[in-house]
C-alpha atoms as a printed R data frame, in Angstrom:
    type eleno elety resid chain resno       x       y       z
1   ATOM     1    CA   UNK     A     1 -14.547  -9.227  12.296
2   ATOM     2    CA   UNK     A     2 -11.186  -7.566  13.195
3   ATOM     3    CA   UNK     A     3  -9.557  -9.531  16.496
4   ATOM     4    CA   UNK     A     4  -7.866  -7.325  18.908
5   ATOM     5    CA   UNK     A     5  -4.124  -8.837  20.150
6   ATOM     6    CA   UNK     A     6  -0.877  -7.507  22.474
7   ATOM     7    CA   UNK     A     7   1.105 -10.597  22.125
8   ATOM     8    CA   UNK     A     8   5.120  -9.369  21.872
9   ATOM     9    CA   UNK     A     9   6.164  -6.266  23.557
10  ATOM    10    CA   UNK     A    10   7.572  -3.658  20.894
11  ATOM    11    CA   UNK     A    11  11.512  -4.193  22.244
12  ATOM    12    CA   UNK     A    12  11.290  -7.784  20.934
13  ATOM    13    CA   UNK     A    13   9.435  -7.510  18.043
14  ATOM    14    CA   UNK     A    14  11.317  -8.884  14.586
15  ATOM    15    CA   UNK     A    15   8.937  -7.315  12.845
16  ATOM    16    CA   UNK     A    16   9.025  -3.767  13.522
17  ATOM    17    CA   UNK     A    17   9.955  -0.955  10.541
18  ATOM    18    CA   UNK     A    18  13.140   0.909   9.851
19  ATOM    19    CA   UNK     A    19  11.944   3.284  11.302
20  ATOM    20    CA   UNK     A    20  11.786   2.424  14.690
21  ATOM    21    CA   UNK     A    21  15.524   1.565  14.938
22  ATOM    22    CA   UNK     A    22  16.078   5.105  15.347
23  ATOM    23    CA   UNK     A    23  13.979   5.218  18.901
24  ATOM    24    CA   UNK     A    24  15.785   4.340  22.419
25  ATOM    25    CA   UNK     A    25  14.324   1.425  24.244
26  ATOM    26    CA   UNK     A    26  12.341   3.883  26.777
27  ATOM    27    CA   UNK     A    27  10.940   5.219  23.592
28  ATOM    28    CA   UNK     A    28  10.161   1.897  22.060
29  ATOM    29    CA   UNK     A    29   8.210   0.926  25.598
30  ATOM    30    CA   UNK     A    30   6.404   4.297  25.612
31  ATOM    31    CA   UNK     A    31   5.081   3.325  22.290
32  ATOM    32    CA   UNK     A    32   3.964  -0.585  23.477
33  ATOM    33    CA   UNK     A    33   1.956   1.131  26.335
34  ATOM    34    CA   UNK     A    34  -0.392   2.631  23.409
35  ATOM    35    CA   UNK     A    35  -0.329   0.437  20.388
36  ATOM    36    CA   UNK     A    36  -2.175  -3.070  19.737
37  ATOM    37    CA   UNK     A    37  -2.599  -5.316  17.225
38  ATOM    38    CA   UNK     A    38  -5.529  -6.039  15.200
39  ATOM    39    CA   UNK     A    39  -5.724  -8.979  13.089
40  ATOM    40    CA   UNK     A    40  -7.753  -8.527   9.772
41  ATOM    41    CA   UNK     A    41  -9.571 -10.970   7.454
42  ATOM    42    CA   UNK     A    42  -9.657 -10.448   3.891
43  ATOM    43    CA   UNK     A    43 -11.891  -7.795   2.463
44  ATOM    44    CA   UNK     A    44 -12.017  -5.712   6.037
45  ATOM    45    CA   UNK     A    45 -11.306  -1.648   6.260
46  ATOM    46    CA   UNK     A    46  -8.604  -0.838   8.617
47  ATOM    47    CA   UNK     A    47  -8.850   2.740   7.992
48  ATOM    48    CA   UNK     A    48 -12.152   4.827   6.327
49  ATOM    49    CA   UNK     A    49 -11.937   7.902   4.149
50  ATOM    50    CA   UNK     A    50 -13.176  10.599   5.723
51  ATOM    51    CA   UNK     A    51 -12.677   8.993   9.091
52  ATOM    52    CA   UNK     A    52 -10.882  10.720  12.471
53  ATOM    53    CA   UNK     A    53  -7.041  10.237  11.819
54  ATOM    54    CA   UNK     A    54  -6.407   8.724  15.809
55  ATOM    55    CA   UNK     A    55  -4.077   5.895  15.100
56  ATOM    56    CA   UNK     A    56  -0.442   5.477  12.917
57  ATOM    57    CA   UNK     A    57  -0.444   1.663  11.345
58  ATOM    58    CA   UNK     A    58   2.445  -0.477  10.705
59  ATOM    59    CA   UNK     A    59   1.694  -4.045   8.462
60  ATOM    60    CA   UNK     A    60   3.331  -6.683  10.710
61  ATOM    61    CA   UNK     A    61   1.681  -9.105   8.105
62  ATOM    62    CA   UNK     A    62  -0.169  -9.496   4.859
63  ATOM    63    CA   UNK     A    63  -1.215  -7.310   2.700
64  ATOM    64    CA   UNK     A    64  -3.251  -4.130   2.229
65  ATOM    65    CA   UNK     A    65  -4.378  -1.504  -0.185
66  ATOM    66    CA   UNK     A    66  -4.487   2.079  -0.239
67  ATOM    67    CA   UNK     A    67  -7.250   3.791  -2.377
68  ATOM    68    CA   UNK     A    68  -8.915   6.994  -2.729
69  ATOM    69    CA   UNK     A    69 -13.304   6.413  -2.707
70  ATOM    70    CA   UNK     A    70 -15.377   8.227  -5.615
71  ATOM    71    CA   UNK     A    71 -18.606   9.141  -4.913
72  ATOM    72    CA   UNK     A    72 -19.566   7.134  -7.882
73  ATOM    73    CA   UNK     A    73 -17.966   4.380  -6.523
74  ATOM    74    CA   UNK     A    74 -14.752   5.332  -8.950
75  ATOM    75    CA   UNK     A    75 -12.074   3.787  -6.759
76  ATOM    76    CA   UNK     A    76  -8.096   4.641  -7.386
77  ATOM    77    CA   UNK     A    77  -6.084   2.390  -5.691
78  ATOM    78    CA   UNK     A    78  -2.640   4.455  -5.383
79  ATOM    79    CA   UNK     A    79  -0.045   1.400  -3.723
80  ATOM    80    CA   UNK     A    80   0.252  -2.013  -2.341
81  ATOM    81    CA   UNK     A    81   0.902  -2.084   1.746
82  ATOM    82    CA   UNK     A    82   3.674  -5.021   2.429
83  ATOM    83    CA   UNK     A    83   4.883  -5.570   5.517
84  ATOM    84    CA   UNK     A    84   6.140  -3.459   7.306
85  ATOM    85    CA   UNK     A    85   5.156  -0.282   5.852
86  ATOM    86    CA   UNK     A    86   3.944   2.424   8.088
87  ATOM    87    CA   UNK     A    87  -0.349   3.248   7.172
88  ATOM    88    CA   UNK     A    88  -0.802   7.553   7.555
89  ATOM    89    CA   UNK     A    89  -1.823   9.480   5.840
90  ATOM    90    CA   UNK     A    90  -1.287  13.536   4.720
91  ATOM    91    CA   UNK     A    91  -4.026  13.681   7.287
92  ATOM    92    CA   UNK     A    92  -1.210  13.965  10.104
93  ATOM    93    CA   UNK     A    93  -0.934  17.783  12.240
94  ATOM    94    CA   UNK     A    94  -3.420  18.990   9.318
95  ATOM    95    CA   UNK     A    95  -7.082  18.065   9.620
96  ATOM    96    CA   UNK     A    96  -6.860  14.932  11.639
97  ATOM    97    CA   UNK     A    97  -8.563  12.655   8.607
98  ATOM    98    CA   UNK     A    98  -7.838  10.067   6.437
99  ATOM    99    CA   UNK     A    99  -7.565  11.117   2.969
100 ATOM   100    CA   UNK     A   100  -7.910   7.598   1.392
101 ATOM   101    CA   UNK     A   101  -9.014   3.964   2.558
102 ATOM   102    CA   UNK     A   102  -7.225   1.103   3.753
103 ATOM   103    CA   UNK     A   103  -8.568  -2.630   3.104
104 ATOM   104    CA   UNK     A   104  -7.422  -5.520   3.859
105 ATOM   105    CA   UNK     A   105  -5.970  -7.912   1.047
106 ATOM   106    CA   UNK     A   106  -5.487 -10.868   2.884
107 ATOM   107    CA   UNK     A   107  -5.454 -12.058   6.279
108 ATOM   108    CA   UNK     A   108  -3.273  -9.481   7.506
109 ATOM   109    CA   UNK     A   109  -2.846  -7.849  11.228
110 ATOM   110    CA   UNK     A   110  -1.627  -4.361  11.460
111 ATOM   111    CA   UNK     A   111   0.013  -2.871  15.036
112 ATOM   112    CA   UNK     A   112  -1.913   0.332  15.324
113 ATOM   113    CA   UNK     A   113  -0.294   3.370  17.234
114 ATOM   114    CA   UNK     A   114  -2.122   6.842  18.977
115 ATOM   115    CA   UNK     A   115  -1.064   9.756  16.979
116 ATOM   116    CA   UNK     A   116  -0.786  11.316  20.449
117 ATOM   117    CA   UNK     A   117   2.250   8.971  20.957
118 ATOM   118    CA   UNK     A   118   4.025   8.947  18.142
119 ATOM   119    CA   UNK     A   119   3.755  12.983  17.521
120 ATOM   120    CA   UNK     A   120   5.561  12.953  21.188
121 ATOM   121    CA   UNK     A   121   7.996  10.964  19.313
122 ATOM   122    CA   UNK     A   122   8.488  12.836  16.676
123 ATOM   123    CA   UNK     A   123   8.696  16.081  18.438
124 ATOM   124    CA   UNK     A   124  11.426  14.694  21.323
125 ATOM   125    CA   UNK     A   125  13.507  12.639  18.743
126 ATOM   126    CA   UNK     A   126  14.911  14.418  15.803
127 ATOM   127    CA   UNK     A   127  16.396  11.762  13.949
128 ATOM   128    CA   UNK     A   128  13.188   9.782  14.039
129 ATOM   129    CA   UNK     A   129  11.037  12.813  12.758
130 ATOM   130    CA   UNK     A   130  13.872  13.177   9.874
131 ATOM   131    CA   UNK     A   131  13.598   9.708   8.727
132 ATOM   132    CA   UNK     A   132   9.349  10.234   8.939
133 ATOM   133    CA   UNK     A   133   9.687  12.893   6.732
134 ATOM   134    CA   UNK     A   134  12.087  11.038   4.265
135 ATOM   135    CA   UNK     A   135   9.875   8.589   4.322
136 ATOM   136    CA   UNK     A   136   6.528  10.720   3.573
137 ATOM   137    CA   UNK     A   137   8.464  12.208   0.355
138 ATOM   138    CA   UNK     A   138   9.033   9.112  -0.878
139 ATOM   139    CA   UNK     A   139   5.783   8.273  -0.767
140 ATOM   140    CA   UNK     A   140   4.927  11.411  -2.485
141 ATOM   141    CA   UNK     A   141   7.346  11.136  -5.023
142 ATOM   142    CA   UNK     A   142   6.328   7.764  -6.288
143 ATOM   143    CA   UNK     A   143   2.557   9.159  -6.054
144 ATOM   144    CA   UNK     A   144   3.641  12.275  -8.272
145 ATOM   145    CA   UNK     A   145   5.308   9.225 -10.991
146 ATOM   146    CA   UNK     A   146   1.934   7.387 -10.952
147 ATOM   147    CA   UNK     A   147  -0.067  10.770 -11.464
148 ATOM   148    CA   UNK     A   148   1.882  11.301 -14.639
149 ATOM   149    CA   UNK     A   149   1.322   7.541 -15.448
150 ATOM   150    CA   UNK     A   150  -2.290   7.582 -15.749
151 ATOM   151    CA   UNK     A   151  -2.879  11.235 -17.014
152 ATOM   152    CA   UNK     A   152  -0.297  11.024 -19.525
153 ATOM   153    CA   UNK     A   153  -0.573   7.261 -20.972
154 ATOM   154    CA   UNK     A   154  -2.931   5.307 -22.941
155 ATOM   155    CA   UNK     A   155  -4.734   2.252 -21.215
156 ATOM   156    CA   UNK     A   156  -2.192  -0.072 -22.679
157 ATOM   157    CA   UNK     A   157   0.834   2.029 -21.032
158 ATOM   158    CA   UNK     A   158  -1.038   2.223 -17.461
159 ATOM   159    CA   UNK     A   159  -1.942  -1.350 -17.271
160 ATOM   160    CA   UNK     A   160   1.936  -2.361 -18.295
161 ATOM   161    CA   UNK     A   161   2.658   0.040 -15.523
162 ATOM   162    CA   UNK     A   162   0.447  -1.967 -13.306
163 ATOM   163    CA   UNK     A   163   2.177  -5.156 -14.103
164 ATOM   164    CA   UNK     A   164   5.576  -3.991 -13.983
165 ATOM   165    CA   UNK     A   165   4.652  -2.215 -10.429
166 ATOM   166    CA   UNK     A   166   2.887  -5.638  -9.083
167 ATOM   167    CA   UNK     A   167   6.379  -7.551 -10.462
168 ATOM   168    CA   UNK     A   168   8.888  -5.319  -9.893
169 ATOM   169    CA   UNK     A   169   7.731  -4.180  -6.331
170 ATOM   170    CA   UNK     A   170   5.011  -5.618  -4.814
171 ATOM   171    CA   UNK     A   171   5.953  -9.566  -5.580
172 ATOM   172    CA   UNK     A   172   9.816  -9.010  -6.427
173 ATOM   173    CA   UNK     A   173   9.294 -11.741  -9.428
174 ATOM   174    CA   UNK     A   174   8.107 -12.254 -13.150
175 ATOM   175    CA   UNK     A   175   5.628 -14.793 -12.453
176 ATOM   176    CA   UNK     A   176   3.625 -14.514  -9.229
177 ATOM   177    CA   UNK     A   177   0.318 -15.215  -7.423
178 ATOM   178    CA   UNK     A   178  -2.077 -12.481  -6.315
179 ATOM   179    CA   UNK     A   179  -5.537 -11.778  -4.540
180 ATOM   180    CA   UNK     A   180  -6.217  -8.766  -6.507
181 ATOM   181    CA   UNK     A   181  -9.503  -9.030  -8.227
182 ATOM   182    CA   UNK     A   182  -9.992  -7.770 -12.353
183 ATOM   183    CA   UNK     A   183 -11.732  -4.652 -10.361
184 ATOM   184    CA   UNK     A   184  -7.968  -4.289  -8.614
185 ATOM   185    CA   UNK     A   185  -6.404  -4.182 -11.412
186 ATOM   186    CA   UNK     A   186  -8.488  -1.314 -13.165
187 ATOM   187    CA   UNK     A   187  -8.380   0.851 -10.068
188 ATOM   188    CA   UNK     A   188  -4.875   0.386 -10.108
189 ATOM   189    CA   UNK     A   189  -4.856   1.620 -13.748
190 ATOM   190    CA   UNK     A   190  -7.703   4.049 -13.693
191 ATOM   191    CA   UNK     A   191 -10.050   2.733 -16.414
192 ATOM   192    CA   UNK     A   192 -12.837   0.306 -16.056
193 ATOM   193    CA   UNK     A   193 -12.753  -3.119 -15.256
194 ATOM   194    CA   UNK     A   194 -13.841  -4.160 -19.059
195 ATOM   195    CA   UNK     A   195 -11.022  -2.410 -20.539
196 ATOM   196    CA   UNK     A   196  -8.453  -3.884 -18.150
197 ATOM   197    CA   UNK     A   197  -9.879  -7.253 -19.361
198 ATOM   198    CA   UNK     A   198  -9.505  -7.076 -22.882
199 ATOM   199    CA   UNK     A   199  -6.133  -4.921 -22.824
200 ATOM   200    CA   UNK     A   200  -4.756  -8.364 -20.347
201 ATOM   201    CA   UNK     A   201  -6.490 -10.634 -23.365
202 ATOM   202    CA   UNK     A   202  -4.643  -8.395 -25.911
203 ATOM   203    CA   UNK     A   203  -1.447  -8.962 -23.770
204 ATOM   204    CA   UNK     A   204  -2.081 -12.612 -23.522
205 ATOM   205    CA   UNK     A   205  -2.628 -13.135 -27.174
206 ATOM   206    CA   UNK     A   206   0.596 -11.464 -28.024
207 ATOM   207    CA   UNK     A   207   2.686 -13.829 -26.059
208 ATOM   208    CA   UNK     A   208   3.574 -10.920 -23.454
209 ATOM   209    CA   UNK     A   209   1.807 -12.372 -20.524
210 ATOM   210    CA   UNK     A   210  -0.065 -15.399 -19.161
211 ATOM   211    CA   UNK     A   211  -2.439 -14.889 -16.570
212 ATOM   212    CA   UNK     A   212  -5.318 -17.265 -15.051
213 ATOM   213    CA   UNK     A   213  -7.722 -16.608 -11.995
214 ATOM   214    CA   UNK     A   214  -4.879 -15.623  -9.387
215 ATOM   215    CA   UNK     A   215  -1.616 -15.730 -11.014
216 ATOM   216    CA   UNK     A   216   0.133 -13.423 -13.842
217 ATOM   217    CA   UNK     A   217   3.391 -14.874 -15.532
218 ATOM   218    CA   UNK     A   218   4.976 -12.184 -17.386
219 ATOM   219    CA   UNK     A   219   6.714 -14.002 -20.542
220 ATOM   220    CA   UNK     A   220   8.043 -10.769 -22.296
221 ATOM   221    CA   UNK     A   221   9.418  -8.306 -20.025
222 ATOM   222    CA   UNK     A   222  11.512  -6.164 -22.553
223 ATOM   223    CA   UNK     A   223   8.259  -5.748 -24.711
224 ATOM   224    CA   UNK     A   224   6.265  -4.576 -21.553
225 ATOM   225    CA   UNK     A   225   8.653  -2.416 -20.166
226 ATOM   226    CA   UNK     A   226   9.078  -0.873 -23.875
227 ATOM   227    CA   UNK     A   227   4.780  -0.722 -24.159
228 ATOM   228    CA   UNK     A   228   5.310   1.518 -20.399
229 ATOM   229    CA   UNK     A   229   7.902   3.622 -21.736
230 ATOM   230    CA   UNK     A   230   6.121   4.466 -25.321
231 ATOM   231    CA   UNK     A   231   2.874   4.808 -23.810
């Protein structure tokens, strides 16, 4: 069950996004009176596809993942939320819903803002809604790569991808622990969670990786980076 907290007001927060440095401190206070923080355990949806779009998130700790629902139960998982990443969605001044879910990796807590409250921002401070947008094509842009990633590779390509992605950007090392499940991995790669399997046993036999229960150690990064590029 999600736990409801207001513990530091927004002006002292350490945790707090890049982009918030760009509000005044009567700004930054505007947004405390309307925000609070939830604290999530492991497993737990912090935002439902499909569901009203009434809140902005920011990760103050944790982790999270985005992923798009299939009606057959399909799931794509398009990132990995660290902290402190901002949780919207393309849902914002169109329809007002979420285009994709948000779970819970960990024990994670998430400040959650009104969308009244921070449109106000962005329509009264330029710079801010500037640095928003920059921010949104980013996100698009590294959604566009993965698109071409899994429609234009072969399972053994998208799963390097995935490792390389989970190293490179998500962890920041070669060797690193995770609480992504087999089934995380294949959404992350589109393709089932058998294929995932054997292609990480095919990876693992070729001295490329070693991997156990909750930790990958990539041995071979030149050879993985060369099975993304090829495909």
């Amino acid at each position: 069950m999600a736990i409801f907290n207001k513990s530091t007001h927004c002006l002292y927060c350490n945790l707090k996004m890049n982009l918030f440095r760009f509000l005044e401190d009567d700004q930054i206070k505007f947004i405390n009176k309307t925000r609070y923080e939830v604290r999530f355990h492991k497993g737990e949806i912090m935002f439902k596809q499909g569901g009203p779009f009434t809140h902005i998130a920011c990760l103050t700790s944790g982790m999270a993942k985005i992923y798009i629902e299939d009606p057959e139960k399909k799931n794509l998982i398009l990132k990995i939320v660290k902290p402190t990443e901002i949780i919207g969605g393309p849902g914002f001044n169109v329809d007002s819903r979420h285009h994709f879910s948000v779970a819970a990796m960990e024990e994670s807590t998430a400040c959650f803002i009104d969308i009244n409250a921070f449109t106000e921002l962005v329509k009264t401070n330029t710079t801010f809604a500037m640095e928003f947008i920059k921010q949104i094509n980013t996100t698009t842009i590294n959604l566009y790569n993965k698109m071409m990633s899994l429609t234009h590779k072969q399972m053994h390509g998208r799963i390097a991808d995935t490792l390389l992605y989970l190293s490179d950007s998500i962890y920041e090392s070669t060797e690193f622990e995770t609480n992504l499940s087999r089934q995380d991995v294949a959404d992350l790669s589109a393709m089932t969670k058998e294929s995932a399997i054997r292609i990480l046993k095919e990876f693992k036999e070729d001295g490329i990786i070693e991997f156990n229960t909750s930790s990958f150690h990539i041995l071979n990064l030149e050879t993985l980076r060369k099975i993304s590029k090829t495909g």
